[in-house]
C-alpha positions in Angstrom: -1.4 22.3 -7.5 -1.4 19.0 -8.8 2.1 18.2 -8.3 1.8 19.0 -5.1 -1.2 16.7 -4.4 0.8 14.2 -5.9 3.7 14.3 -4.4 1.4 14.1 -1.1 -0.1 11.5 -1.8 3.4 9.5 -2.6 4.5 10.7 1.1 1.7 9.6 2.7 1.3 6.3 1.3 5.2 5.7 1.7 4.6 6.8 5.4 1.4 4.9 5.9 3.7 1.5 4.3 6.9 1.9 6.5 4.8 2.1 9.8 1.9 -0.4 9.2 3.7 -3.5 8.0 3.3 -7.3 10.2 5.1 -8.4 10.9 7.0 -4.9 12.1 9.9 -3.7 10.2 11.4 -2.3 12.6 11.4 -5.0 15.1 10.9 -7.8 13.2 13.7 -10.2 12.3 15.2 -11.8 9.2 15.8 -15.5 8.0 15.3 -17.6 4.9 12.4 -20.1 4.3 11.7 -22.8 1.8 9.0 -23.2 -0.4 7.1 -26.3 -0.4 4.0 -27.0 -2.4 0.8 -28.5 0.1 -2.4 -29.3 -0.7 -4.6 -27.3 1.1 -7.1 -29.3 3.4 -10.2 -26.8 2.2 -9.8 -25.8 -1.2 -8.1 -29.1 -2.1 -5.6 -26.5 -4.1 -1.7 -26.8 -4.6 -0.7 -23.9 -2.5 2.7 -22.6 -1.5 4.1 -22.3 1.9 7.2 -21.3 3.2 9.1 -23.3 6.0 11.6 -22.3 8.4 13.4 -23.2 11.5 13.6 -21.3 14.7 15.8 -23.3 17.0 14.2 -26.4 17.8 10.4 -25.5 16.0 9.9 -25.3 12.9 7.0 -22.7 11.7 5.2 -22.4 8.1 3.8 -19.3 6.6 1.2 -18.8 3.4 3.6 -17.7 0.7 1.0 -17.1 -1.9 0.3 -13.7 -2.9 -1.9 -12.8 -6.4 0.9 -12.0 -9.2 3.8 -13.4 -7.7 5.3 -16.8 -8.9 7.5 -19.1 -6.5 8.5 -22.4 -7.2 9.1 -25.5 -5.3 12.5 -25.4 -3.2 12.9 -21.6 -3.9 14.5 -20.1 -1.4 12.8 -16.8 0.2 13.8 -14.1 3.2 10.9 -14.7 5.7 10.7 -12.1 8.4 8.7 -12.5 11.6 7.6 -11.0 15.0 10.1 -12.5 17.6 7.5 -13.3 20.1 5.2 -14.5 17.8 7.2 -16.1 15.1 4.0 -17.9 13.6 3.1 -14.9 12.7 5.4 -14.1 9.9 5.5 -12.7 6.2 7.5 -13.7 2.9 9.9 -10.3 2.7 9.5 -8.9 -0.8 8.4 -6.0 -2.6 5.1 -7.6 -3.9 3.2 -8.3 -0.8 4.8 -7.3 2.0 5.4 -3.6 1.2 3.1 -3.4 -1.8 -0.3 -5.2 -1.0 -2.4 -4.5 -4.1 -5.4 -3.9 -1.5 -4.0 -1.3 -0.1 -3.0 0.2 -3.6 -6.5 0.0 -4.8 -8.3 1.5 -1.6 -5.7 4.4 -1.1 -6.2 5.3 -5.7 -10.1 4.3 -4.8 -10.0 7.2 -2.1 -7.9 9.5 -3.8 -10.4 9.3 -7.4 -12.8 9.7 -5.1 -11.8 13.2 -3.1 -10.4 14.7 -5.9 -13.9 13.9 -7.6 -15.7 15.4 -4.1 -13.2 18.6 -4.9 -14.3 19.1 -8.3 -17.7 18.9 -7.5 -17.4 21.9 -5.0 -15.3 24.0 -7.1 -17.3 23.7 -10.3 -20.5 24.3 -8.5 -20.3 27.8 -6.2 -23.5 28.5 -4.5 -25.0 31.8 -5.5 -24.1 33.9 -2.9 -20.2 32.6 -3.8 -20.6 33.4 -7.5 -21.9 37.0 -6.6 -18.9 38.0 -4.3 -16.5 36.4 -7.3 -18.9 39.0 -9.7 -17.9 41.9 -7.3 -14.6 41.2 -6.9 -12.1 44.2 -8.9 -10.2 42.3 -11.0 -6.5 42.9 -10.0 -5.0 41.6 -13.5 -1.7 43.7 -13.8 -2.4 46.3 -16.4 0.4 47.2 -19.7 2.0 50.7 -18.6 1.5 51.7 -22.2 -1.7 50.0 -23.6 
């Protein structure tokens, strides 16, 4: 039983990752950026951003993510929405498909129901435990005992 929960729960996050990305996967398009280290005008913070050129503009997206190192002049695949290409995502494992969010609120719900089913099984109501009590027991008997 719990393999198959398991192996559930894998599908359904793989499935709820493929289809809920923004910029889209599917539509979305490819090219590379370059990092470049600003300052940022509220936190007065060193913060990374990538760069990249779309014909004749030029767009910038927020290329920091918790856990992921980049340096200055690194070269990264950026994709973005084609009729919005401002809005647009560094293209790696670490935050685009895995957002550690979404990791913590999909194990934070899982803990969570499985704890909700354990709570349920362990406890029958009365009436429950009494049709369990008059159930035969249909445990297969030794021909020969």
């Amino acid at each position: 039983m719990y393999k198959l929960v398991i192996i559930l729960y894998v599908v359904i996050l793989v499935l709820y990752m493929l289809f809920t990305r923004q910029p889209d996967y599917f539509d979305g398009e490819m090219t590379v950026g370059t990092l470049h280290m600003q300052t940022d005008s509220i936190t007065h913070r060193q913060t990374s951003f990538a760069s990249f050129d779309l014909g004749k503009s030029n767009y910038h997206v927020n290329a920091a993510y918790p856990l992921r190192n980049l340096r200055e002049g690194e070269k990264v695949a950026v994709i973005y929405d084609t009729t919005r290409p401002q809005r647009a995502a560094i293209y790696a494992w670490w935050g685009y498909w895995l957002q550690w969010d979404e990791i913590a609120g999909s194990i934070i719900i899982a803990v969570v129901l499985w704890g909700v089913a354990v709570l349920l099984t362990n406890n029958p109501t009365e009436e429950s435990r009494l049709e369990q009590l008059k159930e035969p027991d249909d445990k297969p008997q030794r021909k020969y005992s």
